[in-house]
N, C-alpha and C positions, 0 to 999 in steps of 0.2 A: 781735226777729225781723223788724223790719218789715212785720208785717202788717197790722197797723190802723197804722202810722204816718201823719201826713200834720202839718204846722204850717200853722195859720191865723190870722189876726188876731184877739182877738177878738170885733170887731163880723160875724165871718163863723163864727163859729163854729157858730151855731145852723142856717145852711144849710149851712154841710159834715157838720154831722149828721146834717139830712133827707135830704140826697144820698146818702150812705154809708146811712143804713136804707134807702132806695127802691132803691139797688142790693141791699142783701143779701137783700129780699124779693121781689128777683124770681130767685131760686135756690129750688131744691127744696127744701120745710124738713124734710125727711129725710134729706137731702145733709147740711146744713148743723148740722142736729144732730149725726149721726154725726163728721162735720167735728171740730165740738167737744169732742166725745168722744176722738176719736182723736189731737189735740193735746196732750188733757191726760194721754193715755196713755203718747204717745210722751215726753212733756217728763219722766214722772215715773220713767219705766225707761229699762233699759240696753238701748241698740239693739245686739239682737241675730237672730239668725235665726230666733229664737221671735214675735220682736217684728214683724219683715220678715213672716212668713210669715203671723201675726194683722191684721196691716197691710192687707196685699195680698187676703185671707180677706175682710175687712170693704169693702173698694171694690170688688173682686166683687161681691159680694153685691148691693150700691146697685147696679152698675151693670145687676144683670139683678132688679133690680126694678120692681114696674110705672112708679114714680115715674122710676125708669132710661131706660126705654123710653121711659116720653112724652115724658124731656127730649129722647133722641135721635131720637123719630119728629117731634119740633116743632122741631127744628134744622132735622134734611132738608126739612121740607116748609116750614119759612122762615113758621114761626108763632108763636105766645107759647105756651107749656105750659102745662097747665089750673089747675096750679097757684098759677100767679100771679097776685097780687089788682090791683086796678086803679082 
């Protein structure tokens, strides 16, 4: 799929791991759970318009949830979201 893909050396291996976790913790971890969820949903069924319509149902959902909101109120106001550890 190329989504975790990446080739490194490796003597660099251990900081292209910290880099890749330091990026994915700073994404909503209800985003990212769902996320997960939703990958292995879609990989393990037949994409259909039950699947499209449960799909689009579930990022809904995130996106008008409060975690939703902050990521989008902390875009617009050009801040870090509360969720993010630091």
């Amino acid at each position: 799929m190329g989504f975790l893909s990446e080739v490194v050396e490796e003597e660099q291996l251990d900081a292209a791991v910290e880099t890749l976790a330091a990026t994915l913790l700073k994404n909503a971890p209800g985003a990212v759970s769902l996320s997960k969820q939703l990958a292995t949903h879609v990989a393990a069924g037949n994409i259909n318009d039950q699947l499209i319509e449960e799909t689009v149902k579930s990022i809904a959902d995130v996106r008008d949830s409060d975690e939703g909101r902050e990521g989008l109120s902390a875009f617009l106001e050009k801040r870090a979201p509360f969720w993010q550890r630091v």
